[in-house]
N, C-alpha and C positions, 0 to 999 in steps of 0.2 A: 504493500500500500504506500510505502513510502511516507513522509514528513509532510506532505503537501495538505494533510486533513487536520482537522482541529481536534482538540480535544472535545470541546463542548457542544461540537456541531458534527461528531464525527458518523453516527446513523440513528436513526430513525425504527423501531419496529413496529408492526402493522400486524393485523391477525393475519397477515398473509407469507409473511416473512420479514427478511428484514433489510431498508433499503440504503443506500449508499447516499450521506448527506455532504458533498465533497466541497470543500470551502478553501483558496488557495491564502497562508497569511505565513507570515512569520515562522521559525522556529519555534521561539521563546514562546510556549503553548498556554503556559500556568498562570491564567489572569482569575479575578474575580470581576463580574459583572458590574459596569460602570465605573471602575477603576483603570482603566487601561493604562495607568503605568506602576503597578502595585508590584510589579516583577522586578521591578529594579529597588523594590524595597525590600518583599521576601525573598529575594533568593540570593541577597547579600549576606552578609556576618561573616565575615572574614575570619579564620582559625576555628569554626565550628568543625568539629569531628563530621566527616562525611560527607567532605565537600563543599561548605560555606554554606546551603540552602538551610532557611532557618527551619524551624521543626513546627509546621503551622497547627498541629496538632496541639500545642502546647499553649490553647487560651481556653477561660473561661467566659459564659455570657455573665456581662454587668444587670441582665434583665431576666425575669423568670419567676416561679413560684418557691425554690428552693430560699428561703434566707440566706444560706449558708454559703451555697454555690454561688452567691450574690456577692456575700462580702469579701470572697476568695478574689472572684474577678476582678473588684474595687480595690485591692490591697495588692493584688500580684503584678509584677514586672510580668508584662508577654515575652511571651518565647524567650524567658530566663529557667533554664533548669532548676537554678540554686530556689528562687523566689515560687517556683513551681510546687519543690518538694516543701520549703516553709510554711508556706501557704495551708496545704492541703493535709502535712502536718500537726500544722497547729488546729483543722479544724477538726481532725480526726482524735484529737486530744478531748475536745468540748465535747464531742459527742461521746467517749469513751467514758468523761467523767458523770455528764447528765445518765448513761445509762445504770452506773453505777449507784449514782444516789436513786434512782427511780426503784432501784431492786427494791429497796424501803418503801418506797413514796406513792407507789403507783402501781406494783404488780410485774410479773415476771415477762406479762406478754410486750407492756409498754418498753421495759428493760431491753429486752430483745433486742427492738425495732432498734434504740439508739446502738444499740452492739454491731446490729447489722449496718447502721449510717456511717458509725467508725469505719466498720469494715472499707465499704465504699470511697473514704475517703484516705485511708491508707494504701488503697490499691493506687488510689491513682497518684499518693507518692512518692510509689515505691514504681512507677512504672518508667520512667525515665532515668530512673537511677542507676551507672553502667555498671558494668559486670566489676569494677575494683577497689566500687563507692564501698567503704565501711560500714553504710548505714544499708545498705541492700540487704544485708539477710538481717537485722533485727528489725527492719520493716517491716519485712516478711512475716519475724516470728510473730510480730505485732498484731499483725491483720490476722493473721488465724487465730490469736488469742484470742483477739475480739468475736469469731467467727465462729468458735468451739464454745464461746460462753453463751453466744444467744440461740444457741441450739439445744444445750443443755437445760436451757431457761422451757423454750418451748419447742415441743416434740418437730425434728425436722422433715418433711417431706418428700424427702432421699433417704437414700442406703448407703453410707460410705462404702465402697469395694476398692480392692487389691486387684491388680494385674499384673501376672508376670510379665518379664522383659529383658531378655539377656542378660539374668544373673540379678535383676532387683527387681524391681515394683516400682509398677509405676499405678498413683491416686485418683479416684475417680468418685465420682456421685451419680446415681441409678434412681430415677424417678419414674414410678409404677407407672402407668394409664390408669387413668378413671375406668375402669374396666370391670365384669363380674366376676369373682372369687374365681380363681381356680383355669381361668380362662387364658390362653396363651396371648399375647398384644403384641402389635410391631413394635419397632422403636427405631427413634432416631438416633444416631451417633455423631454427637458432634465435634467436628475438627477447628479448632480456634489458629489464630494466626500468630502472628511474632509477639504481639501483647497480651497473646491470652495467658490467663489467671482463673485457676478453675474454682477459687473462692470470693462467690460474689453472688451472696443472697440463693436467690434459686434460679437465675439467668432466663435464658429463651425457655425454661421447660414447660411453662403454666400451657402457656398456648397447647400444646402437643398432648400436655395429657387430655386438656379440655375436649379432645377430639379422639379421645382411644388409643394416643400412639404413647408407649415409653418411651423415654430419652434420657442419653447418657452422658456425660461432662466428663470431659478427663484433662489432666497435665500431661501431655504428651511429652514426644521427646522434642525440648528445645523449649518448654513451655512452663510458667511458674515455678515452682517448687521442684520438680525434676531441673528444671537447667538450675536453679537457685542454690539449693541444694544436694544434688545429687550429681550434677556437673554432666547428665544426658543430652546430646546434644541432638538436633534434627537432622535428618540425612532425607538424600533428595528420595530414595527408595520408600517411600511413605508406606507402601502396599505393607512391606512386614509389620509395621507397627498394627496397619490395618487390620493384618490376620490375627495380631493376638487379638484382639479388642471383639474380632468375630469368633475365634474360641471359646474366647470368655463368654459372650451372648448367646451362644446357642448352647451351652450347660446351664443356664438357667430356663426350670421348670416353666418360667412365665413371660418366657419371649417365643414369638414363632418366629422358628428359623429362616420361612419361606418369606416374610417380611422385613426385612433389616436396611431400614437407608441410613446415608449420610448425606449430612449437611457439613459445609467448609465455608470457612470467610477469612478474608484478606489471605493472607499466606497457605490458607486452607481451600482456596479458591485454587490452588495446585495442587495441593498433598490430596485434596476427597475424591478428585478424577482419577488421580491415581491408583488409590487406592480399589476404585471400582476396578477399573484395569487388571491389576491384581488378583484379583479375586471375587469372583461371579456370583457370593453367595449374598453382595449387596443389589438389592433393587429396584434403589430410586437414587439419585445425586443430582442435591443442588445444593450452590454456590453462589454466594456473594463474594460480587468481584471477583470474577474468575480470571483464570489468570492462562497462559500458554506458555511462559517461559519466562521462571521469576529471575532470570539476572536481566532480561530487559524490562519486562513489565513491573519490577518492583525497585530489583538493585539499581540498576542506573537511572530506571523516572523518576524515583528517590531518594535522595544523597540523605538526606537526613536519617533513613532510618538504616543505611549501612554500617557504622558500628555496632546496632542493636543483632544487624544479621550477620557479623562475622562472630559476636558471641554465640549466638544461639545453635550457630554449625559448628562451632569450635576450630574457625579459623586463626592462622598464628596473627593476621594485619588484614588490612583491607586487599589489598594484591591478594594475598593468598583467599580472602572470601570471594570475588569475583572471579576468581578461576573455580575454586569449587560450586559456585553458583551456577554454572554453564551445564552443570549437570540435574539443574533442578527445572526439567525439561518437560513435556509431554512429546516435543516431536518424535513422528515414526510411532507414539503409541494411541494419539488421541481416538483413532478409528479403530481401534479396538473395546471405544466405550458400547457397552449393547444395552444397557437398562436405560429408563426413561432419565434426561439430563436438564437439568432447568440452570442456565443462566444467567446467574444475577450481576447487573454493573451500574454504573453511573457514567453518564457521559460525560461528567465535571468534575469527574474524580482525579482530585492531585497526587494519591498517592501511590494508585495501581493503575496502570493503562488500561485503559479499556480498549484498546484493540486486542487487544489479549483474550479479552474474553470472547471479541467476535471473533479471533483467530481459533478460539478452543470451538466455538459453535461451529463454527465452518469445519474443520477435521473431522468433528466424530460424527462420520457420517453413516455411523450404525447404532447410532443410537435417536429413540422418539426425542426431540428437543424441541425447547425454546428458549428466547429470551428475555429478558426484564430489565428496564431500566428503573434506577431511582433506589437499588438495593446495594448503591457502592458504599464509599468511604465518604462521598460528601454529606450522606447522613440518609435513614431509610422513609423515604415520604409515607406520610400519614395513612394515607390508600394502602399502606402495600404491606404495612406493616403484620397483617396474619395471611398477608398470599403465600410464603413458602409453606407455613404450616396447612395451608389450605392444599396448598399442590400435594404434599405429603400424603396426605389425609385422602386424597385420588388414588395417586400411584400405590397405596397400602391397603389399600378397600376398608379406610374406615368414615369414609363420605356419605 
């Protein structure tokens, strides 16, 4: 396709397929709307790890229902790491403290809630924070403190489970289906991307049980508490990670085996196709922000989060992760996907190319597909927000 198409204008899809919206401009892709020179403001900062583009991910809204999130945004330097981690820090303190006095004051369930708002707010701490920060794994230990105490308070929703993995375990959370006693249910498996953190409330799972399907969270490899801790890193061969996680699901009594999808976002937008590839006993995959090949669609469209990705593959420097990125490919396998495929992107997504994902939709041309705009990284519109679970809930026959 070449450089010649935009990012924000780059296609169009229709119930009919999906059509080529070609717009000749510039290189320099990454605007926001009515700002037309806001590029030579982000994707300055000179001596930033990862290429100088600042890390746009790294603001808060000053507007919103949240008090909290409110006053983060009012107090924090943008796209300052140090004033990032302060920030969200200190507010995961207030809410650690109020939770603690409410155990008194108000009841176990109220408790909870602020245990779990800590949680929240220490995740998003601890997520910026690089692999050689000092304060990274007591962050860590921090957030699951908070995260074991408001579970304890009131009964959790999930099943904590173990998964073998090459000699350790790797941690996950197993949320039944609304389903009747005794009855086997699909489930979903979900693949998180370079930020994923698999302690955080009860995530995407409400939706899925709402509709009959289980679903399962895990720390993968290169992910939370596994990279944090246990030093696992991600390899571009996701499929094995996949088959354990489908061992595990089909010895239990109350999944059917004939059912098993996954879901993948950001960096998981390449490991869940994968993974299907791998192994045919998944059958349904969809993906936000899908991706065809994360050293171009992720590593180099996004400088900023290449230090995040030469930790999380256990590269020695950035050189050595963009050579072993070149292996985090589908090419040559994408036509091997055969179960139904759903595509999730944005067409204003700064952080993953979206021709990536029309590059993955065009390959697997053996599998029923479609695609979805509005489900990238620029944020999931309001509409759309129970269509994968909807899509699921087709492809699983629980509609």
């Amino acid at each position: 396709m070449g450089n010649e198409f935009t990012r924000r204008n780059l296609f169009k899809v229709t119930g009919a397929g999906i059509m080529m919206a070609p717009l000749l401009v510039k290189q320099a892709l990454a605007q926001v709307p009515g700002q037309e020179d806001l590029e030579k403001v982000l994707f300055s900062g000179p001596g930033l790890a990862g290429g100088g583009q600042l890390e746009v991910r790294m603001v808060e809204k000053a507007e919103g229902s949240d008090p909290d999130v409110v006053e983060i945004a009012r107090r924090m330097r943008p796209y300052d790491p140090e004033s990032w981690y302060v920030e969200h820090k200190r507010m995961a303190e207030k809410n650690e403290e109020l939770a603690a006095r409410f155990e008194t004051e108000r009841g176990r369930e109220t408790a909870s809630e602020y245990y779990l708002r800590a949680v929240s707010f220490w995740r998003s701490a601890l997520t910026y924070l690089p692999e050689k920060d000092p304060r990274t794994v007591p962050a860590y230990n921090r957030m699951k403190g908070n995260f074991d105490k408001a579970w304890k308070l009131v009964p959790p929703g999930f099943e904590k489970v173990e998964i073998p993995w090459e000699g350790k375990t790797l941690e996950g959370q197993f949320y039944p289906a609304r389903a009747p006693q005794g009855k086997k249910a699909p489930v979903v498996f979900n693949f998180s991307g370079a930020d994923g953190i698999l302690i955080r409330g009860e995530g995407g799972a409400g939706q899925y049980r709402a509709r009959g399907i289980s679903y399962l969270d895990m720390d993968g490899p290169g992910q939370g508490g596994t990279l944090r801790l246990k030093n696992i890193y991600a390899a571009p061969d996701s499929e094995r990670y996949g088959k354990a996680v489908l061992d595990y699901l089909v010895s239990r009594p109350d999944v059917d085996p004939n059912r098993i999808g996954i879901h993948g976002s950001s960096m998981g937008g390449y490991s869940a196709p994968r993974c299907v590839i791998g192994d045919k006993r998944f059958k349904a995959c969809a993906v936000r922000s899908g991706a065809y090949s994360l050293q171009q669609d992720l590593y180099d469209y996004y400088p900023p989060i290449q230090e995040r990705i030469r930790w999380l593959i256990g590269a020695k420097d950035l050189k050595d992760a963009r050579a072993k990125m070149a292996e985090f490919t589908l090419e040559g396998r994408a036509q091997q996907i055969e179960c139904p495929l759903l595509v999730g992107y944005s067409n204003d997504d700064r952080i993953m190319d979206p021709r990536g994902a029309l590059k993955l939709y065009e390959k697997a041309v053996n599998a029923k597909r479609q695609m979805i705009n509005g489900t990238g990284h620029s944020g999931l519109k309001f509409e759309l927000r129970t269509f994968v679970a909807d899509w699921f809930a087709k492809e699983l026959g629980t509609a």
